[in-house]
VOPAGU-2260 file (C-alpha; in pm, 1 decimal, decimal comma):
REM VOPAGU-2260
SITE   aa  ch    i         X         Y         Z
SITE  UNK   A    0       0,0       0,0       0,0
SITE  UNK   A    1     165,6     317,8    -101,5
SITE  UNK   A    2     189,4     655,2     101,8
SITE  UNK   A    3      80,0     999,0      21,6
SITE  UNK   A    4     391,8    1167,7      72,5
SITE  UNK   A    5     403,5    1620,4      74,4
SITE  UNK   A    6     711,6    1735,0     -88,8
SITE  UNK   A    7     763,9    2079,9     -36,2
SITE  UNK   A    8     969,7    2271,2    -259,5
SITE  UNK   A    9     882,6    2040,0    -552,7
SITE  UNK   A   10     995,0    2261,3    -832,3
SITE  UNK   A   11    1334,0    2308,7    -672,5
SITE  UNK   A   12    1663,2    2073,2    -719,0
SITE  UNK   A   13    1655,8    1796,4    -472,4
SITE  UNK   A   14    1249,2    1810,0    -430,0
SITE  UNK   A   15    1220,0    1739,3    -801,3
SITE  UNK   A   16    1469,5    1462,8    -737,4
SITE  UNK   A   17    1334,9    1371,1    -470,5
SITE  UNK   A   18     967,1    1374,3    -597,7
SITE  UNK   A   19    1043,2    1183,5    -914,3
SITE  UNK   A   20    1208,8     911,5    -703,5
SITE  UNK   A   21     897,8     828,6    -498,8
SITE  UNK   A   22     678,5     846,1    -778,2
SITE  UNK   A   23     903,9     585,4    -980,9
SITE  UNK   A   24     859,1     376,1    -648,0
SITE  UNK   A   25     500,0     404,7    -726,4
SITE  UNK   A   26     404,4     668,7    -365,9
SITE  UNK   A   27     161,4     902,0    -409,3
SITE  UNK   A   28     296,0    1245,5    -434,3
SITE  UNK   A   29     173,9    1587,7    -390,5
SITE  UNK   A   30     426,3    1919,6    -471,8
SITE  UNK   A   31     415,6    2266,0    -324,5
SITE  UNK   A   32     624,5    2527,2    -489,8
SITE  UNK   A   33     611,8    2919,1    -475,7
SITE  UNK   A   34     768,6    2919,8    -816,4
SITE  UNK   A   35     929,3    3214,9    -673,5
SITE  UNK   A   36    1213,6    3393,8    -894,5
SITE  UNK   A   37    1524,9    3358,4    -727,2
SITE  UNK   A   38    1694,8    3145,4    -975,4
SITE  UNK   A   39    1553,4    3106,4   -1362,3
SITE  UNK   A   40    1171,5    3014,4   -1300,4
SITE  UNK   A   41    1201,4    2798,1   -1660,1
SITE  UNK   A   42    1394,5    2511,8   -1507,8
SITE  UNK   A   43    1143,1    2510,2   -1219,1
SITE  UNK   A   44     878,3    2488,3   -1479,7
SITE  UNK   A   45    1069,0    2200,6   -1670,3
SITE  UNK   A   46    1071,4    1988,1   -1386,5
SITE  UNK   A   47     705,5    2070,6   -1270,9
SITE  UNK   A   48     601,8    1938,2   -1615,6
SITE  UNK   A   49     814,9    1629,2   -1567,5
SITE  UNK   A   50     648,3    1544,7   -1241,7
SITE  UNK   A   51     282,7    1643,9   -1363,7
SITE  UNK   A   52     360,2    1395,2   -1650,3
SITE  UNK   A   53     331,1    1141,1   -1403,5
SITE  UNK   A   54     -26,4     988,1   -1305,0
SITE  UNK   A   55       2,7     954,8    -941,0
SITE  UNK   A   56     154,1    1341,4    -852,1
SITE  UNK   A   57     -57,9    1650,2    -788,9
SITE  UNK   A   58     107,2    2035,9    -790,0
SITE  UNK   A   59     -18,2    2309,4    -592,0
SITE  UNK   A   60     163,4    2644,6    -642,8
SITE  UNK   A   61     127,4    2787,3    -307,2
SITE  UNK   A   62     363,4    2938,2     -64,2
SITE  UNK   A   63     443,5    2803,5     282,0
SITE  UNK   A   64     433,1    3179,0     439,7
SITE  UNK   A   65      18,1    3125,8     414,9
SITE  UNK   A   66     -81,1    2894,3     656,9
SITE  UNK   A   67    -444,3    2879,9     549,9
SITE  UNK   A   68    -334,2    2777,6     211,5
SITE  UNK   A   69    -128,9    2514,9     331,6
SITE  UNK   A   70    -333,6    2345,6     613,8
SITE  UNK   A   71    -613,1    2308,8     404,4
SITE  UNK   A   72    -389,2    2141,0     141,7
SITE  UNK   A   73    -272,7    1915,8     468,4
SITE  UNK   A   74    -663,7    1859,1     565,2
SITE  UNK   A   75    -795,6    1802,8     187,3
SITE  UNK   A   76    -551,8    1566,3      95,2
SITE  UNK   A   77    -462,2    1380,3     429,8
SITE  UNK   A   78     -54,8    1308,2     391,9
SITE  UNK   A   79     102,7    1051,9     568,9
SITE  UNK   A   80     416,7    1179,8     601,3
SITE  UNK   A   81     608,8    1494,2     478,7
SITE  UNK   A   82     899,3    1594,8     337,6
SITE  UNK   A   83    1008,0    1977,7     349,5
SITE  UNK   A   84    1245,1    2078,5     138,3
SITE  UNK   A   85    1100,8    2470,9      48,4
SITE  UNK   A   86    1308,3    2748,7     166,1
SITE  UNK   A   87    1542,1    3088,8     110,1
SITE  UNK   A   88    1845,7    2893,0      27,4
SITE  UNK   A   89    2188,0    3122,3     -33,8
SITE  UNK   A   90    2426,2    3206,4     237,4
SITE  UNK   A   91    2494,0    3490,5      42,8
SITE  UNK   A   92    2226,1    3755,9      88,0
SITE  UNK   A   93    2211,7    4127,9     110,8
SITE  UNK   A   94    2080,1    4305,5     417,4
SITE  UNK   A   95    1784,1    4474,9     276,0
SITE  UNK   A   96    1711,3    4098,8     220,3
SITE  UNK   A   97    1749,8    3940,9     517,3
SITE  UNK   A   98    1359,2    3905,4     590,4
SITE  UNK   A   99    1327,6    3627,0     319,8
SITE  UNK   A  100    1496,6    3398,9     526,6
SITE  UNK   A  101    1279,3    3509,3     812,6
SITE  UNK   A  102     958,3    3479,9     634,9
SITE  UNK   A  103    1057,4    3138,2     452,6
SITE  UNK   A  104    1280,0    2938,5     657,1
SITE  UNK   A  105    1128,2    3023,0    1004,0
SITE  UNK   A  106     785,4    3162,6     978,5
SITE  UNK   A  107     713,4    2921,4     626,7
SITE  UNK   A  108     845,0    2644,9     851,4
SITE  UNK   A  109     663,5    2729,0    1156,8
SITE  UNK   A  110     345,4    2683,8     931,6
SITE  UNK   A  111     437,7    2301,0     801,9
SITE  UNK   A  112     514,1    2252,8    1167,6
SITE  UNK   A  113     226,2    2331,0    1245,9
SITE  UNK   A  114       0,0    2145,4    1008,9
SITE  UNK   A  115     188,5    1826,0    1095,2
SITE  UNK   A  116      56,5    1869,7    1437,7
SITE  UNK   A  117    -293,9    1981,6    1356,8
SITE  UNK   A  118    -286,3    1690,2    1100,3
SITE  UNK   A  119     -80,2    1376,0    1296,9
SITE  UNK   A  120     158,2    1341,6    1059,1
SITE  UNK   A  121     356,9    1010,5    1060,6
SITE  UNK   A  122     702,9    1119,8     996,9
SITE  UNK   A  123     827,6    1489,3     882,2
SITE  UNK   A  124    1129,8    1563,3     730,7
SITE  UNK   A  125    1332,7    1868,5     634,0
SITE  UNK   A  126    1633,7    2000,7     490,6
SITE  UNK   A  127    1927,4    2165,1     720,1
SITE  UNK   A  128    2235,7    2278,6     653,6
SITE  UNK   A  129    2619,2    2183,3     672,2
SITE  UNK   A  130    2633,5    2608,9     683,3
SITE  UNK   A  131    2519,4    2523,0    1093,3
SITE  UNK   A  132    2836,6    2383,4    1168,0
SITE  UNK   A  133    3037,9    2717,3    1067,7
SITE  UNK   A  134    3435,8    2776,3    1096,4
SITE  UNK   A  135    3461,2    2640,8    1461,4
SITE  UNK   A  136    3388,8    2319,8    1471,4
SITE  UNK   A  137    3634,2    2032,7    1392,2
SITE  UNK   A  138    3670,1    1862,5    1096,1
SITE  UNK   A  139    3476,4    1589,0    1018,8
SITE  UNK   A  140    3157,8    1706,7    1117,5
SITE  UNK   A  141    2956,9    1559,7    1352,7
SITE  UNK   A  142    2590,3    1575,6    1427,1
SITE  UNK   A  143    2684,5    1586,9    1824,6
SITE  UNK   A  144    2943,5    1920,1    1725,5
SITE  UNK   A  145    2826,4    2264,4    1919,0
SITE  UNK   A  146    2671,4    2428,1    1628,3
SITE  UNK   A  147    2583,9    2828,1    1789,2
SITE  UNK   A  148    2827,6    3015,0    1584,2
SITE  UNK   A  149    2676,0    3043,6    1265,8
SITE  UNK   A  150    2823,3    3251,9    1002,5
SITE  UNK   A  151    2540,8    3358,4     793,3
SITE  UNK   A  152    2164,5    3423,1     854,3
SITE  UNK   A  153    2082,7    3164,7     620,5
SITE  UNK   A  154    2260,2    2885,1     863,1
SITE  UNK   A  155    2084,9    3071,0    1143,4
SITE  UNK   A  156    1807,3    3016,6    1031,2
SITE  UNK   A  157    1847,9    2637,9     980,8
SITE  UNK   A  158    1983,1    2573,5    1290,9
SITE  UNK   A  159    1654,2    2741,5    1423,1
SITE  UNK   A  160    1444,8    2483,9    1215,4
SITE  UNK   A  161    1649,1    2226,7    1391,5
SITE  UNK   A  162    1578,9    2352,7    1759,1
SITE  UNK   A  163    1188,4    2444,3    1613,9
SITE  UNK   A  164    1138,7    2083,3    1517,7
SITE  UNK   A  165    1282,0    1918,6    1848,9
SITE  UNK   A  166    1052,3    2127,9    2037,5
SITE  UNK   A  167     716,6    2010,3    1885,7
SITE  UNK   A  168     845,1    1633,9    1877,6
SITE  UNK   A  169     935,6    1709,9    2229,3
SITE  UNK   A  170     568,8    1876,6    2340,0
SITE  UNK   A  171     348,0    1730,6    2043,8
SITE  UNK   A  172     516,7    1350,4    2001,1
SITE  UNK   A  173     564,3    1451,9    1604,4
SITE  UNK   A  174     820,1    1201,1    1479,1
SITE  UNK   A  175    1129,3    1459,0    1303,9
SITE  UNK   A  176    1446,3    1446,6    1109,1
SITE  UNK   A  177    1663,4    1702,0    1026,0
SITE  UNK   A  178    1901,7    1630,1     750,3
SITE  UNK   A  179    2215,3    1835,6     674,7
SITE  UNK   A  180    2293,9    1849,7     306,1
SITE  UNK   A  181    2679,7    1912,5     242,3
SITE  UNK   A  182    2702,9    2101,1    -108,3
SITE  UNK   A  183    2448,0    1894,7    -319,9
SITE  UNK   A  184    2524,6    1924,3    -665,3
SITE  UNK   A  185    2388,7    1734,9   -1025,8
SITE  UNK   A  186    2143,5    1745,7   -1321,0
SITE  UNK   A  187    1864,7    2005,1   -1256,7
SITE  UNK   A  188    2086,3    2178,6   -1010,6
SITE  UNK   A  189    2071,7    2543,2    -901,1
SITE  UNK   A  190    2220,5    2812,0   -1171,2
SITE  UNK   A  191    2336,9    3001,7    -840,5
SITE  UNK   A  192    2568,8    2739,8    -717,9
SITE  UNK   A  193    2931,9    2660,3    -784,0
SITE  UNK   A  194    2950,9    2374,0    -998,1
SITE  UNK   A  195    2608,1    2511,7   -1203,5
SITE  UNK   A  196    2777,3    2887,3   -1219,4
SITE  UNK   A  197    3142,7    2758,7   -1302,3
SITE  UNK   A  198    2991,0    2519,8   -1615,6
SITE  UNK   A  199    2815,1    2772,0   -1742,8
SITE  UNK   A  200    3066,7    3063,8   -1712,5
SITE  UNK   A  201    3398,2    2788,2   -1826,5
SITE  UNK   A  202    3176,0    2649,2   -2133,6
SITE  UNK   A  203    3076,7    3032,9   -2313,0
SITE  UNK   A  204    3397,2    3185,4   -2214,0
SITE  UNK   A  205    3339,9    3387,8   -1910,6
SITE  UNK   A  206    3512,0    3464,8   -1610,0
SITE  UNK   A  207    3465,1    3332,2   -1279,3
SITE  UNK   A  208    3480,9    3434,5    -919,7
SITE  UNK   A  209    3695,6    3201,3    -717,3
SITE  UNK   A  210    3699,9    3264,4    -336,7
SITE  UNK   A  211    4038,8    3255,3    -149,8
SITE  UNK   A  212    4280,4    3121,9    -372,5
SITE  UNK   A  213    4089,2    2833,0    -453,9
SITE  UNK   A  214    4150,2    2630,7    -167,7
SITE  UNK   A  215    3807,0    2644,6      23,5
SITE  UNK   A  216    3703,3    2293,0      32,7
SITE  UNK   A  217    3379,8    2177,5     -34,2
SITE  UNK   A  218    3210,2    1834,5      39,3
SITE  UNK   A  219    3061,5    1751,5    -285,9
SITE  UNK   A  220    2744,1    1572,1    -271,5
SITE  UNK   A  221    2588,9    1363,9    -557,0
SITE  UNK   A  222    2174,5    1443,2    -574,6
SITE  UNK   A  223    2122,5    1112,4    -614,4
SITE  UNK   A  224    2302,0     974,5    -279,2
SITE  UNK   A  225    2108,1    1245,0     -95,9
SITE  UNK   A  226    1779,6    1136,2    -289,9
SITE  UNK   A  227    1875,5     769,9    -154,2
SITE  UNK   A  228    1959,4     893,0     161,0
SITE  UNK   A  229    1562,5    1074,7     209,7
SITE  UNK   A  230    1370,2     785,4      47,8
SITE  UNK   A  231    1534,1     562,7     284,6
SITE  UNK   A  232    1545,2     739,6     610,5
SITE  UNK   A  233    1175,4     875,1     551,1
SITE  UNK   A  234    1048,7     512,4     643,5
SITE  UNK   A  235    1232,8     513,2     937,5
SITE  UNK   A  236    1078,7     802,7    1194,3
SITE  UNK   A  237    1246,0     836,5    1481,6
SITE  UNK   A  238    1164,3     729,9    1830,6
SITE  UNK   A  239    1246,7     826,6    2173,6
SITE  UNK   A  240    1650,7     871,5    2189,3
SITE  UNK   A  241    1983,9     824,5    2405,2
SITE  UNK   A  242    2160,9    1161,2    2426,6
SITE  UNK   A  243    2516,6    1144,3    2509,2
SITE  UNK   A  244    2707,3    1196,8    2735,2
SITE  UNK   A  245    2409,5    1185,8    3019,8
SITE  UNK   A  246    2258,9     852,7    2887,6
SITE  UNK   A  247    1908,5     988,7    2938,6
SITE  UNK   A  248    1615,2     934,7    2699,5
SITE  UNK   A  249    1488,9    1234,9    2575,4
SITE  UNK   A  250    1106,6    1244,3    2509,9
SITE  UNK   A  251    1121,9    1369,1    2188,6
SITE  UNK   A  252    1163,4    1166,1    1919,3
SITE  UNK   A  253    1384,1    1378,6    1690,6
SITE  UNK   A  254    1718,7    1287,7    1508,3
SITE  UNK   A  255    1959,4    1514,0    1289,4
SITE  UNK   A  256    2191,2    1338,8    1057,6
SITE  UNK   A  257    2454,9    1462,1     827,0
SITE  UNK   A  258    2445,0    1397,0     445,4
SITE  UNK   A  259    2742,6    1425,1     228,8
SITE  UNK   A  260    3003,2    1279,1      73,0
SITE  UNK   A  261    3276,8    1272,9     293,5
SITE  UNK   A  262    3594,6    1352,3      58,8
SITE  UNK   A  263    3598,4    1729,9      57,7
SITE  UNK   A  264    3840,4    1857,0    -242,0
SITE  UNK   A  265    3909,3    2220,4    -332,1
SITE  UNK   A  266    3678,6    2492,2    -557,0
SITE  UNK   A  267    4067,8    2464,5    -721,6
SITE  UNK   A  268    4010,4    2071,6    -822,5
SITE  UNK   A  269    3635,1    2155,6    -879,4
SITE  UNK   A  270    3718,4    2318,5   -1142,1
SITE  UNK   A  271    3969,1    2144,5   -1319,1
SITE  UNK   A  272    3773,3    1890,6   -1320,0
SITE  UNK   A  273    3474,1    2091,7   -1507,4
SITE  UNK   A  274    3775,5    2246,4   -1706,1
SITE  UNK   A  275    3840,7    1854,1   -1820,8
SITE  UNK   A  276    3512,0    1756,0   -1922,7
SITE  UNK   A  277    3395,8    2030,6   -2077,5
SITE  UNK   A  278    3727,8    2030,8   -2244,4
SITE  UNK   A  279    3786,9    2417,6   -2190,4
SITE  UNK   A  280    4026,8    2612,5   -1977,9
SITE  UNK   A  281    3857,4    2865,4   -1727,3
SITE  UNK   A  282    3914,3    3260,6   -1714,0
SITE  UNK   A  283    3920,4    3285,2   -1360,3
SITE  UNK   A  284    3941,5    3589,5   -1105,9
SITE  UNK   A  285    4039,2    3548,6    -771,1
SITE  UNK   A  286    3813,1    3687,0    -484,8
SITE  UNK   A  287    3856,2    3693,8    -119,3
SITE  UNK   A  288    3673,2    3457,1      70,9
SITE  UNK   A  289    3348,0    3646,1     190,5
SITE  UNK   A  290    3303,1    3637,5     578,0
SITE  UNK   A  291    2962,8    3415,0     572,4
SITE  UNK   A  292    3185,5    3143,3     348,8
SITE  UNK   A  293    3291,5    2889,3     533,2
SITE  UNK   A  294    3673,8    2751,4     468,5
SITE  UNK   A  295    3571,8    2343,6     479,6
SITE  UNK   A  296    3284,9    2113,1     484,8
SITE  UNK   A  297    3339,3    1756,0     568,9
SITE  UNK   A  298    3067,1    1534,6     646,2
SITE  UNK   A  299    3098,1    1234,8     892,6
SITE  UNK   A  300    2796,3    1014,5     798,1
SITE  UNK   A  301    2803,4     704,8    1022,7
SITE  UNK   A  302    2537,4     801,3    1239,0
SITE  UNK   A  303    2302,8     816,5     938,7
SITE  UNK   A  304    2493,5     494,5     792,4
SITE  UNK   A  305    2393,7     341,5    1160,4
SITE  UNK   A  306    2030,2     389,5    1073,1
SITE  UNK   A  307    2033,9     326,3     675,5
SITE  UNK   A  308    2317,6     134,7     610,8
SITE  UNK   A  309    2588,1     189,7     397,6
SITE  UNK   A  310    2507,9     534,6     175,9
SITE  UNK   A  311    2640,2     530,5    -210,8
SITE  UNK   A  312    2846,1     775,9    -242,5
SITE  UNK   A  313    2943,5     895,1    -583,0
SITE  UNK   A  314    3300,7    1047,9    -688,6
SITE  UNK   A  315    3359,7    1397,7    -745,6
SITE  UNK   A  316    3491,9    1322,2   -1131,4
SITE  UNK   A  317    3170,5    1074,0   -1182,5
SITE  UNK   A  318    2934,6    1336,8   -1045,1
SITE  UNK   A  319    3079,8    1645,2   -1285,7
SITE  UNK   A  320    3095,6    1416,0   -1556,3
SITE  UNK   A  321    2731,6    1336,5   -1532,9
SITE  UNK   A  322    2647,4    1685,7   -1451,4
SITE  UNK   A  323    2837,6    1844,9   -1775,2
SITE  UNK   A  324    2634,9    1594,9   -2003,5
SITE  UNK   A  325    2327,7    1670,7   -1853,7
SITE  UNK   A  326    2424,9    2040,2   -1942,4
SITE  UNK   A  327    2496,5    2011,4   -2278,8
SITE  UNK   A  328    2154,5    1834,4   -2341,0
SITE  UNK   A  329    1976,5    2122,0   -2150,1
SITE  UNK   A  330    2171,8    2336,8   -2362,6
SITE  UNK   A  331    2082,1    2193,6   -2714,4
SITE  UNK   A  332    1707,3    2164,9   -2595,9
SITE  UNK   A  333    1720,9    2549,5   -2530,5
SITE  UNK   A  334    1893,7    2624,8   -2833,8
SITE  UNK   A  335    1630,2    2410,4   -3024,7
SITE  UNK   A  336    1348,1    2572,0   -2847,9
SITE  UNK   A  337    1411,9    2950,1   -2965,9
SITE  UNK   A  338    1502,3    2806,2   -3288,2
């Protein structure tokens, strides 16, 4: 018997991804989506059409800040679990726009909170951030690291979510799980981010920005390992836990796990490698390293391995690879499309 599963954030990288997979697994899937305009609302459109394609998935185009809209969606179509993956992403934002994270990432996910609780949802979960973590902790990263030096709003604001969701699975017995995505990067991905940005910039002859020197390192992660990763862990809701070092069980059942690759390399090998397969050099200018950047990511993943098992991790070279020819056939179909 399948599940109706909420993705929020359908029209965005990994909830496509993530939608398409549970739909091929034959769930029942519904997709919310602003279709807001911070990255080229086309590709969002392109992957909405993918997903409507299929006969078990419904789209609503509704935004998570309006909490009428959304709990009616919640009460009309009666999910058994949820996975939210809407939000201001960017740890690079400037002041006058500092409120988008506030109204997205904390009010937005207030609301889904919310209608989980009004609605006794099975299982929620939602999309963190390696950005919590921040320049002081110790490298790799662990999910039991002190994470209350955050560098940017934006990781702020997901470490909020995190201490937002244990509360209501603490008061409200809502079963929550907090992933932290490490650099997720592949077909469909964001124009905004490095490995999109360098591509396109390397492959029509443009410069591009490198951040201090080029040796801030980055933990690469494959979409489809983090795809794997949700469809597997979103079975598994959380019960009551053991926190260390006390040995007390806490009476919320909550759990945060990290999800990433675990081999960081440099923004310096990133791009030789997209240099290699796109087989042209790079005009690059160097840039220092803007104070909400953090130096490393590195991911330790064996508490989520614990609960999963053993999570595929795809190379760096494999994962550009795919990503360049998935490029170059988005590029032809736009080039055929205005033709």
């Amino acid at each position: 018997m399948s599940n109706k599963i909420l993705v929020t954030g359908a029209a965005g990288f990994i909830g496509y991804h993530v939608a398409l997979k549970l739909l091929e697994q034959g769930e029942d899937v519904v997709g919310i989506d602003n279709m807001n305009a911070y990255y080229d609302v086309k590709l969002k459109e392109i992957r909405v059409a993918i997903l409507n394609a299929k006969l078990n998935f419904k789209f609503y185009q509704i935004d998570i800040e309006d909490n009428t809209q959304l709990n009616n969606i919640f009460q009309q179509e009666g999910f058994d679990r949820v996975i939210h993956l809407a939000a201001q992403v960017g740890v690079r934002s400037p002041p006058g726009e500092f409120y988008r994270y506030v109204n997205s990432n904390l009010l937005g996910f207030s609301n889904v909170l919310d209608s989980c609780r009004i609605n006794a949802i099975e299982h929620l979960l939602y999309a963190s951030s390696s950005s919590v973590y921040g320049d002081m902790a110790v490298t790799p990263f662990k999910e039991q690291d002190i994470v209350d030096k955050p560098q940017s709003l934006y990781a702020a604001s997901k470490r909020a979510n995190e201490l937002m969701a244990y509360s209501y699975s603490y008061q409200y017995q809502i079963p929550t799980t907090g992933l932290r995505f490490f650099t997720v990067y592949g077909p469909w991905g964001r124009p905004d981010m490095a490995v999109y940005n360098f591509t396109e910039k390397i492959d029509s002859g443009q410069s591009i920005d490198v951040f201090g020197e080029g040796e801030v390192m980055r933990d690469f992660t494959y979409v489809d390992d983090v795809v794997e990763a949700i469809v597997r862990i979103i079975k598994k809701p959380p019960k009551y836990q053991i926190i260390k070092p006390s040995d007390k069980p806490t009476k919320a059942p909550a759990q945060i796990f990290n999800v990433g690759n675990g081999k960081p390399v440099s923004v310096n090998t990133l791009v030789g490698l997209i240099e290699d397969s796109l087989g042209k050099k790079a005009v690059i200018s160097h840039k220092p390293r803007p104070a909400e950047d953090m130096q490393i990511t590195h991911a330790n993943i064996q508490e989520l391995e614990r609960v999963i098992g053993p999570l595929q991790t795809t190379s760096i070279s494999d994962g550009i690879n795919k990503f360049v020819s998935w490029y170059k056939e988005y590029q032809n179909i736009n080039l055929s499309s205005r033709e």
